[in-house]
C-alpha positions as CSV (number, residue, x, y, z in Angstrom):
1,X,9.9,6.0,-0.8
2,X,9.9,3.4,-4.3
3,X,9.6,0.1,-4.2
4,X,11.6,-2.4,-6.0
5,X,9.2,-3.3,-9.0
6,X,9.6,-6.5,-10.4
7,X,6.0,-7.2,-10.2
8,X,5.3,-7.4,-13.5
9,X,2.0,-10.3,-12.9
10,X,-0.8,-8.0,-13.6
11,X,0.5,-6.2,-16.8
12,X,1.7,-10.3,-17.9
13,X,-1.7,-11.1,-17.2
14,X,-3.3,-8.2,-19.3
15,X,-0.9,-8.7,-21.9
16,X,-1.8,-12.2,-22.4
17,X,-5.2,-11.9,-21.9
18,X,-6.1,-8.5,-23.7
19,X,-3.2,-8.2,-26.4
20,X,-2.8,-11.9,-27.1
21,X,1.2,-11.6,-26.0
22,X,2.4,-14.3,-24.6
23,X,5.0,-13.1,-21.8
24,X,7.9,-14.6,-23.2
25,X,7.5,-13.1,-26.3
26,X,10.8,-10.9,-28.0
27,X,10.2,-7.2,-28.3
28,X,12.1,-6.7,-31.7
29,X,9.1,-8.7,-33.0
30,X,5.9,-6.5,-31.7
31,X,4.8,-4.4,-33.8
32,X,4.8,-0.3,-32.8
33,X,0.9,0.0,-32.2
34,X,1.9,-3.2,-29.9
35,X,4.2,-1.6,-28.0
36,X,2.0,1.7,-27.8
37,X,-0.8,-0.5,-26.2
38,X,1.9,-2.2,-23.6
39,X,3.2,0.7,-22.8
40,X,-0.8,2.4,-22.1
41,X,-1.3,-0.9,-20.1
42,X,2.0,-0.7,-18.2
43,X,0.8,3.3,-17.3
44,X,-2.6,2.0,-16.0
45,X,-0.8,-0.4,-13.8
46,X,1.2,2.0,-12.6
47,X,-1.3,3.2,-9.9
48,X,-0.6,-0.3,-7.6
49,X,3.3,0.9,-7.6
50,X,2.4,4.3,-6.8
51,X,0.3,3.7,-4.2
52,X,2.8,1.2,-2.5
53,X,5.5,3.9,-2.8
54,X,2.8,6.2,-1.0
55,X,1.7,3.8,1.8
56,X,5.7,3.2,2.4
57,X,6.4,6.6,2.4
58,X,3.8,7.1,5.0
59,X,5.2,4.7,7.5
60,X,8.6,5.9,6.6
61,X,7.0,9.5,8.3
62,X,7.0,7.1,11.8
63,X,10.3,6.5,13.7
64,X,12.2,3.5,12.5
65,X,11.7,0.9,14.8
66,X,14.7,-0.2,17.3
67,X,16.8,-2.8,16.0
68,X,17.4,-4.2,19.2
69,X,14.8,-7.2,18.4
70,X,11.6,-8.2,19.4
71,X,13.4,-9.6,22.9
72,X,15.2,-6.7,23.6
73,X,14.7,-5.7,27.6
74,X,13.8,-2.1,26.6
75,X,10.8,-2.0,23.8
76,X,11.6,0.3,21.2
77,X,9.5,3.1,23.2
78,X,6.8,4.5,20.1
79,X,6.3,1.1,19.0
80,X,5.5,0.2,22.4
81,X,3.3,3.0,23.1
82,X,1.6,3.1,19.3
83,X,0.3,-0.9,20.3
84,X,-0.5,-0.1,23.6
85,X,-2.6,3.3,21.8
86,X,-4.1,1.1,19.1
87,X,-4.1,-2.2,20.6
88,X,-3.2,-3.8,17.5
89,X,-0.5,-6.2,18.2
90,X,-0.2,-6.1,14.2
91,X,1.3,-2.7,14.4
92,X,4.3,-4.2,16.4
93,X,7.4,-4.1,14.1
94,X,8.0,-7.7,14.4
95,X,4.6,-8.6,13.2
96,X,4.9,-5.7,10.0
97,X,8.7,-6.8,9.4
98,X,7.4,-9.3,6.6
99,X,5.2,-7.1,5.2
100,X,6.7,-3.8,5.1
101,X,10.2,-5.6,3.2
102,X,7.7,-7.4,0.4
103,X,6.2,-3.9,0.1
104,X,9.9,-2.4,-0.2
105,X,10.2,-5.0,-2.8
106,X,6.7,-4.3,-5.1
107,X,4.0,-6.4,-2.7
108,X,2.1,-4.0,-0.7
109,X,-1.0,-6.1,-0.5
110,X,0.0,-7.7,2.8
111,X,1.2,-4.7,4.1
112,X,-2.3,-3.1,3.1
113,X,-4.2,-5.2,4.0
114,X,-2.6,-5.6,7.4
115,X,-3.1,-2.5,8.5
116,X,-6.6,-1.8,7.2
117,X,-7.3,-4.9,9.9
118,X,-5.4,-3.4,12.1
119,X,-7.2,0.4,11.8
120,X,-10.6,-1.6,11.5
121,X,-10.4,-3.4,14.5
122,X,-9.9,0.2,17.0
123,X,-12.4,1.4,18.6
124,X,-12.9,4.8,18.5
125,X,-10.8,5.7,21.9
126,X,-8.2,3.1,20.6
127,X,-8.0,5.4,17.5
128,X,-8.1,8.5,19.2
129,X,-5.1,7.9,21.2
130,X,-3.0,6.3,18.0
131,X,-3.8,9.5,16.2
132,X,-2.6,11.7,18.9
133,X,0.6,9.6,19.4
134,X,1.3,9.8,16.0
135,X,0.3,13.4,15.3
136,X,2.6,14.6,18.3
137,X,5.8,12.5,16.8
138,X,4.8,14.4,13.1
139,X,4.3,17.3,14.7
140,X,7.1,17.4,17.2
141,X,9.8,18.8,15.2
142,X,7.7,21.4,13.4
143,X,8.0,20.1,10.0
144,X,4.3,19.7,10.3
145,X,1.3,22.0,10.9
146,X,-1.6,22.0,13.1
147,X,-3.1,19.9,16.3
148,X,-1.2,16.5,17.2
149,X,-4.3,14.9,16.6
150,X,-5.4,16.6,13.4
151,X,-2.2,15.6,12.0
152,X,-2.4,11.9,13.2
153,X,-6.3,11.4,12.2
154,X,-4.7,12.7,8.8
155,X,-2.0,10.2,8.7
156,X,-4.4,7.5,9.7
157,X,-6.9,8.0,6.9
158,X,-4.1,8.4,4.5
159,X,-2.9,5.2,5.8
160,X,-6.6,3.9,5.5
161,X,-7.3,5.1,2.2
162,X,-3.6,4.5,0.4
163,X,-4.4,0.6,2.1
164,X,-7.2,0.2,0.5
165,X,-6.0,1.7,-3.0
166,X,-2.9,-0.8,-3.1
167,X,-5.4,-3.8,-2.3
168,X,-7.6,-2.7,-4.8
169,X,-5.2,-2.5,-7.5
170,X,-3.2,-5.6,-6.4
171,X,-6.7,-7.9,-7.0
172,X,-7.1,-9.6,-10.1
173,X,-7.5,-7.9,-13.1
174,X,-11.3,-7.9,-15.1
175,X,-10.8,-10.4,-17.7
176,X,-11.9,-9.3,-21.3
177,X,-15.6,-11.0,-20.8
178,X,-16.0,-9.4,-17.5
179,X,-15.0,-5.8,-19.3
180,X,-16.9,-6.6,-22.1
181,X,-20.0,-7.1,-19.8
182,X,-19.5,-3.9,-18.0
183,X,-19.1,-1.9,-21.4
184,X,-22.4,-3.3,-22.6
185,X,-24.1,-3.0,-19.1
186,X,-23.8,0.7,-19.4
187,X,-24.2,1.3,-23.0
188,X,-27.9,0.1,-22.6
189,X,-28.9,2.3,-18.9
């Protein structure tokens, strides 16, 4: 699952803050060590896009939810049962609809950090029985090996630890002091 990426912020900001490109700047006019350094910048930034893909692709693994609405009579029955498992009412379609479409469209950090609240506020039986319902939907057609609830604690860290790598790469970037600071810092240990 790829997002939309018209993100472009943090390599803008990089560009105008490391490179000294302003962003409306023509490329015919950059020279080609310019373009060599834009394009290593644009690479590095590529770990927020991946890692929104990756999170989306994960929940993509769950049953879409039904698109009967959030007043339908008859709740969309995993949904249902995966926030009465968690009891996160985050985890509700409704409340990740926002979230999951600016993901689908290159802004995972809301999405991310949603659901890192969401898994942080379980307790432990609360995430037992969302890893079980989970691991028995992934493992239910066979596609997938090993225990219902191995798979689903599986697909929960993933969840966790993809979170956390989109938030982290979706904060703002070092500025060139900062860097600077951090080079020197280490030189001198």
């Amino acid at each position: 699952m790829l997002p939309n990426y018209f993100n472009t912020k943090p390599l803008t900001d990089y560009m105008r803050h490391d490179l000294n490109i302003p962003a409306d700047r023509e490329a015919g006019s950059l020279s080609a060590g310019r373009v060599g350094r834009i394009a290593a910048l644009a690479a590095a930034s590529s770990a927020a896009y991946a890692a929104t893909g990756h999170l989306l692709a994960l929940l993509a693994l769950l049953p879409p939810p039904d698109t009967k609405g959030e007043g339908a009579d008859e709740p969309d029955p995993f949904w249902s049962r995966l926030r009465q498992a968690s009891g996160a009412s985050a985890l509700r379609p409704g409340s990740l609809r926002i979230a999951v479409v600016a993901a689908l469209d290159g802004h995972g950090a809301g999405l991310a950090a949603r659901l890192l609240e969401a898994f942080g506020a379980m307790t432990r039986d609360q995430r037992d029985a969302t890893a079980l319902l989970v691991g028995e939907h992934l493992t239910d057609d066979g596609d997938l090996p090993g225990p219902a609830a191995t798979a689903g604690e599986l697909w929960l860290r993933d969840v966790e630890l993809t979170a956390w790598h989109v938030v982290h790469h979706h904060r703002r970037p070092p500025t060139r002091l900062a860097r600077e600071q951090f080079r020197d810092a280490w030189r001198r240990v």
